[in-house]
BALOBA-1460 file (C-alpha; in Angstrom, 3 decimals):
// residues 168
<rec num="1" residu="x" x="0.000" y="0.000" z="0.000"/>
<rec num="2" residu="x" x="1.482" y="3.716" z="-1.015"/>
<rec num="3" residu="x" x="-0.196" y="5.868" z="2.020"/>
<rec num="4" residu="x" x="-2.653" y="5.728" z="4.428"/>
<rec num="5" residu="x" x="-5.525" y="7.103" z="5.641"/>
<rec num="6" residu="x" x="-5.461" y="10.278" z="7.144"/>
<rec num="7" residu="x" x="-8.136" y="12.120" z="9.292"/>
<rec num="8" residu="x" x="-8.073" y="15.460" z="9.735"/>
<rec num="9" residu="x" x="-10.513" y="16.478" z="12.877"/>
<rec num="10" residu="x" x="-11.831" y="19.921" z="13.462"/>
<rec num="11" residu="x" x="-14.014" y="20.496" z="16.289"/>
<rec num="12" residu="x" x="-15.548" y="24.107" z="16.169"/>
<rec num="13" residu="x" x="-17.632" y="23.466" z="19.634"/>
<rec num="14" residu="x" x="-18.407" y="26.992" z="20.458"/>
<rec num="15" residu="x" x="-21.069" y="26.148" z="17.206"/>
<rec num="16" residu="x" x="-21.885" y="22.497" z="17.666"/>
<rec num="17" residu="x" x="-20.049" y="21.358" z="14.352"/>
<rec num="18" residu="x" x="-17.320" y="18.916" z="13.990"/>
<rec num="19" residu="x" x="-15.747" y="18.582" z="10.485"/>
<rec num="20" residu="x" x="-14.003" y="15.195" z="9.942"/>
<rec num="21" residu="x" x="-11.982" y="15.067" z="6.074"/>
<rec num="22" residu="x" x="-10.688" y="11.719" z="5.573"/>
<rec num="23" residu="x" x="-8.196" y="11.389" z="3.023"/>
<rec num="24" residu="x" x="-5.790" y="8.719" z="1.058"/>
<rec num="25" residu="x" x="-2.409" y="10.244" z="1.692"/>
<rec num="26" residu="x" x="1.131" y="9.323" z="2.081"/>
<rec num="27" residu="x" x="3.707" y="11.872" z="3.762"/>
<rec num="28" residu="x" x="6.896" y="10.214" z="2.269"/>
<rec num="29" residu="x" x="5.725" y="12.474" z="-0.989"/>
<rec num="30" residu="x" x="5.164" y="16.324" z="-1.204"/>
<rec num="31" residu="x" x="2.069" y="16.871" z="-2.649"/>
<rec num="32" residu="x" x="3.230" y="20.203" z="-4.587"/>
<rec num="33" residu="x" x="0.457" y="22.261" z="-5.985"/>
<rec num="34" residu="x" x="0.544" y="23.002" z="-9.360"/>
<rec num="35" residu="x" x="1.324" y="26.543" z="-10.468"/>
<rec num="36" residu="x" x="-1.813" y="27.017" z="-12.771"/>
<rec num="37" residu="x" x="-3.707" y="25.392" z="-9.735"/>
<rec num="38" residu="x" x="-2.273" y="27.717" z="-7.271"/>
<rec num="39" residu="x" x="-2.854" y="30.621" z="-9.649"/>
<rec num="40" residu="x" x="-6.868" y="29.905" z="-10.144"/>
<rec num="41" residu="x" x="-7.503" y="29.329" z="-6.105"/>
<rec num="42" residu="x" x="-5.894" y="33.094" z="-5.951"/>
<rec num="43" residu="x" x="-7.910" y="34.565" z="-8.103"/>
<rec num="44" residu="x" x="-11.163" y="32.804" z="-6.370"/>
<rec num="45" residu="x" x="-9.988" y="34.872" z="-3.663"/>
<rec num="46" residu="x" x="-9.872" y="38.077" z="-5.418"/>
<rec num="47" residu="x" x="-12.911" y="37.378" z="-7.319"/>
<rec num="48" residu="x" x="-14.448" y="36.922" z="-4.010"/>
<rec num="49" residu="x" x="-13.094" y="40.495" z="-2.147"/>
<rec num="50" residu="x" x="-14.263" y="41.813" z="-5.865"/>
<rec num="51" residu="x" x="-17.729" y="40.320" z="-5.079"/>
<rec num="52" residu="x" x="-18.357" y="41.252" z="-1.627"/>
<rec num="53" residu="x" x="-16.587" y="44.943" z="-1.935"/>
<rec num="54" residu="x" x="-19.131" y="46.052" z="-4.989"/>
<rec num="55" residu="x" x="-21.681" y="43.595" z="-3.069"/>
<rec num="56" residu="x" x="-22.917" y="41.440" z="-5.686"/>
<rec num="57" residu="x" x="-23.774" y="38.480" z="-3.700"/>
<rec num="58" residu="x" x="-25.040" y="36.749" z="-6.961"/>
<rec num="59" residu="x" x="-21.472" y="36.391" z="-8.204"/>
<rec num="60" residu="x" x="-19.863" y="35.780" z="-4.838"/>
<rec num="61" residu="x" x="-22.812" y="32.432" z="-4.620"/>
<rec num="62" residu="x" x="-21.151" y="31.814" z="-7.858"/>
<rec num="63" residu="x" x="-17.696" y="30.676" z="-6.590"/>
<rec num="64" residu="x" x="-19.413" y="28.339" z="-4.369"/>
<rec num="65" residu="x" x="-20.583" y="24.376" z="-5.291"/>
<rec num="66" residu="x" x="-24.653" y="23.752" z="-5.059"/>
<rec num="67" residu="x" x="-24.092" y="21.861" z="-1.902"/>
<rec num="68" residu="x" x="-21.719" y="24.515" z="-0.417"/>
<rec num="69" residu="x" x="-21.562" y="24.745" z="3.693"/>
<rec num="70" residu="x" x="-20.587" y="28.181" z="5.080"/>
<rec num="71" residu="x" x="-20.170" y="28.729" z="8.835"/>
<rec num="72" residu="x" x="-20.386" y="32.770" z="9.588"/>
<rec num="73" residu="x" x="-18.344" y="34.839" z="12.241"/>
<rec num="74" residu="x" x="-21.474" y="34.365" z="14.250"/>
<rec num="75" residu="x" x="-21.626" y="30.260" z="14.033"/>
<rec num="76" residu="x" x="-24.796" y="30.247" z="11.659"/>
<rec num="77" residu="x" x="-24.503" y="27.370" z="9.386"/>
<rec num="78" residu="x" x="-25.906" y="28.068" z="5.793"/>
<rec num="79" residu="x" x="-26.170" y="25.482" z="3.418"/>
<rec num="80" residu="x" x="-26.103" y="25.462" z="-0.292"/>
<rec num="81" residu="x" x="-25.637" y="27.897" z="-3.048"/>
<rec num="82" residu="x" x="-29.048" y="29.407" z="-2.553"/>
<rec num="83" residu="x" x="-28.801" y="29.994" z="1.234"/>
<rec num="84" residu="x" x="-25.287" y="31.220" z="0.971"/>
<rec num="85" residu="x" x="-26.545" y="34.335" z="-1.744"/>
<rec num="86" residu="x" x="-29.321" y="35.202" z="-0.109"/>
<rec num="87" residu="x" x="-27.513" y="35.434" z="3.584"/>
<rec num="88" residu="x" x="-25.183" y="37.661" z="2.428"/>
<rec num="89" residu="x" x="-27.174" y="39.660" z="0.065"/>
<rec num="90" residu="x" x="-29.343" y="40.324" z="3.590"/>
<rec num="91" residu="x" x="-26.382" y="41.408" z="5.361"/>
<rec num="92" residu="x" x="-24.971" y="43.138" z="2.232"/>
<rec num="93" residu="x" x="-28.763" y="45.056" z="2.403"/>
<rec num="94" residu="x" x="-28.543" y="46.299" z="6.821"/>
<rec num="95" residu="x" x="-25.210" y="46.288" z="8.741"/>
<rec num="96" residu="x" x="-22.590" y="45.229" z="5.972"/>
<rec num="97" residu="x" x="-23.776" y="47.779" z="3.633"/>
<rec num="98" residu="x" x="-20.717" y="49.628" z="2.534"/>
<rec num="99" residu="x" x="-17.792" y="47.227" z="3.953"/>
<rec num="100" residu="x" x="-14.736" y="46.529" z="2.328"/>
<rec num="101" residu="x" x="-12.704" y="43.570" z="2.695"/>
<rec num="102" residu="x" x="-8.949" y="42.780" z="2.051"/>
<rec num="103" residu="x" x="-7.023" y="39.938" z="2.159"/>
<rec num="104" residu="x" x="-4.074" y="40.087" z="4.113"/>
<rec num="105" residu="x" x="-2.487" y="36.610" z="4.026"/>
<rec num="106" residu="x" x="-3.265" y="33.651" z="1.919"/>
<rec num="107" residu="x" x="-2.021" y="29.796" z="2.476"/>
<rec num="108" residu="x" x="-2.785" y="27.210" z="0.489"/>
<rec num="109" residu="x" x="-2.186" y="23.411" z="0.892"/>
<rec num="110" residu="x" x="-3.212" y="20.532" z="-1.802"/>
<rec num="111" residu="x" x="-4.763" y="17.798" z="0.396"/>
<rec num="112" residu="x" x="-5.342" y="15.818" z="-2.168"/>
<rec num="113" residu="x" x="-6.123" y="15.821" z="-5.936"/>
<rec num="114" residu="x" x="-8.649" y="18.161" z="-7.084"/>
<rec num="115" residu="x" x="-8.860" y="18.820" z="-2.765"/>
<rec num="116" residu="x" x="-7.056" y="21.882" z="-1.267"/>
<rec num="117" residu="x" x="-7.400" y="23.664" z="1.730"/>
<rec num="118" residu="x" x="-7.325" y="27.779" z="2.251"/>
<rec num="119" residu="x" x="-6.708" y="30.056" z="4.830"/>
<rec num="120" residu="x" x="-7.016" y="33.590" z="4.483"/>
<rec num="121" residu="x" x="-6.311" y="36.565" z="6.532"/>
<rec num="122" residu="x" x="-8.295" y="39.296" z="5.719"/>
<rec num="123" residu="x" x="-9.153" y="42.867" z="7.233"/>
<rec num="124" residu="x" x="-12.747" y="44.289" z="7.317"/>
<rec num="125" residu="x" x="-13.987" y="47.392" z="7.131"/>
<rec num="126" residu="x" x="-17.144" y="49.420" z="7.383"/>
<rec num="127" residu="x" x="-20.580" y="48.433" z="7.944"/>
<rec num="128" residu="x" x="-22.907" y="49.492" z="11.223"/>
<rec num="129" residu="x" x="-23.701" y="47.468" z="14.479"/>
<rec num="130" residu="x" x="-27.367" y="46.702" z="14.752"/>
<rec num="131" residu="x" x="-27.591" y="50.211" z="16.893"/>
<rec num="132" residu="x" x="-26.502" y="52.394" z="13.733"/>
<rec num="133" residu="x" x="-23.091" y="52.946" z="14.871"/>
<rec num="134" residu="x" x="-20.154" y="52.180" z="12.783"/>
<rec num="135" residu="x" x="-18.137" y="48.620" z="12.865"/>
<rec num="136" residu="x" x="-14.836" y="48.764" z="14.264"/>
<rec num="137" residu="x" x="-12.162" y="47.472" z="11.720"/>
<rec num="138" residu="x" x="-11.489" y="43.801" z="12.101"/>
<rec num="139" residu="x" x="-9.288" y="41.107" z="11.023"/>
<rec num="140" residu="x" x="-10.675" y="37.757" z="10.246"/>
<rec num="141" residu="x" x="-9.796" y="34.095" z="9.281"/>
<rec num="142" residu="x" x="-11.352" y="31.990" z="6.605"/>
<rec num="143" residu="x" x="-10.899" y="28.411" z="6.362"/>
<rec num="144" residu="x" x="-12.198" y="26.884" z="3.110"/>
<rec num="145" residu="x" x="-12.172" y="23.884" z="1.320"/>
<rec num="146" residu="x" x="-12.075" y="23.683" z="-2.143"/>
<rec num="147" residu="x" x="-12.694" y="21.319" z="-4.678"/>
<rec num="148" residu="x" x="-11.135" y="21.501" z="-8.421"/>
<rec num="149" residu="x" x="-13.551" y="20.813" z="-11.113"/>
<rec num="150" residu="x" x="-10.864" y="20.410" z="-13.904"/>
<rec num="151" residu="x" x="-8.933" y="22.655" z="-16.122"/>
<rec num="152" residu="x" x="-7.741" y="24.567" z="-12.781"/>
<rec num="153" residu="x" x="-11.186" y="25.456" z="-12.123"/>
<rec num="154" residu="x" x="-11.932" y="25.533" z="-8.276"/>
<rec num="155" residu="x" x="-15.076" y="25.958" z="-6.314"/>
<rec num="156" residu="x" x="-15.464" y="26.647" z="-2.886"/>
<rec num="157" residu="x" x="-16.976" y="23.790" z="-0.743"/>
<rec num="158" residu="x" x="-17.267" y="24.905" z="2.650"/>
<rec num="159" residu="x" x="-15.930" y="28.131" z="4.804"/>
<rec num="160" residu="x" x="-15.893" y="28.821" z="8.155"/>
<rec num="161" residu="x" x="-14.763" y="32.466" z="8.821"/>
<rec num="162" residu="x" x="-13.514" y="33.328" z="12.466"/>
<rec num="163" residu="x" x="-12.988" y="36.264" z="14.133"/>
<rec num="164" residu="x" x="-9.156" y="37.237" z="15.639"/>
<rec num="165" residu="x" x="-9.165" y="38.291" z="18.868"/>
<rec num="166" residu="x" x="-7.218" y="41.524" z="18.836"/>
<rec num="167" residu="x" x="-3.581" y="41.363" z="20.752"/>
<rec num="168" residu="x" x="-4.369" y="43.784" z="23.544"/>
């Protein structure tokens, strides 16, 4: 046998979900990512601070698969395409009105073929609190996996996106 299987465990309690990824992997080989691959996950990223910045929530659904799972900075689970667009077209409508994201930092690690995993750093800001007064600028972490659906062509097919607790 050339690997092994390989669980990866997540437990995000604070929100009641657990995320177990099995996968057929052997560590005695790198699994490089290839360039072109590399290159279309980073632009899913920019496509997606493109979407949410001009807030078309239509297009951001769009980088997403049908059976997407999204886990918000509050622990609300959305599933699918549909429930993912029209969540963040609501927020997009009341208290994110008007933000702007960035990405900071991006990492990216092939889990498998045609699997890889994201994280990005990114800053926020704008918006309003549900009392009217203005967000304070934040930094937050998306996780996502993402799927490759052939000619470097990469969906996302779940994020979770968690707040960083300031340094203070």
């Amino acid at each position: 046998m050339n690997g092994y299987v390989e669980f990866h465990i997540w437990n995000f309690s604070s929100i009641g979900l657990l995320t177990i990824v099995c996968v057929k992997t052997n560590h005695k080989k790198e699994r490089p990512l290839n360039p072109k691959d590399d290159e279309a996950i980073r632009a899913v990223v920019a496509r997606w601070q493109q979407c949410w910045n001009c807030g078309d929530m239509a297009a951001a659904a769009a980088l997403f698969c049908e059976d997407a799972d999204f886990v918000n900075v509050r622990g609300s689970h959305w599933q699918g395409r549909g429930q993912i667009e029209s969540e963040h077209a609501r927020i997009h409508r009341t208290n994110m009105k008007g933000s702007v994201i960035a990405p900071l930092d991006i990492g990216v690690q092939l889990i498998s073929a045609g699997m890889a995993l994201v994280h990005i750093r990114w800053s926020n800001q704008g918006g309003r609190n549900p009392d009217g007064t203005p967000l304070q600028s934040a930094q937050r972490m998306f996780s996502w996996l993402m799927v490759g659906g052939g000619q470097n062509h990469w969906l996302i097919r779940a994020a979770h996106n968690t707040p960083i607790a300031s340094s203070t």
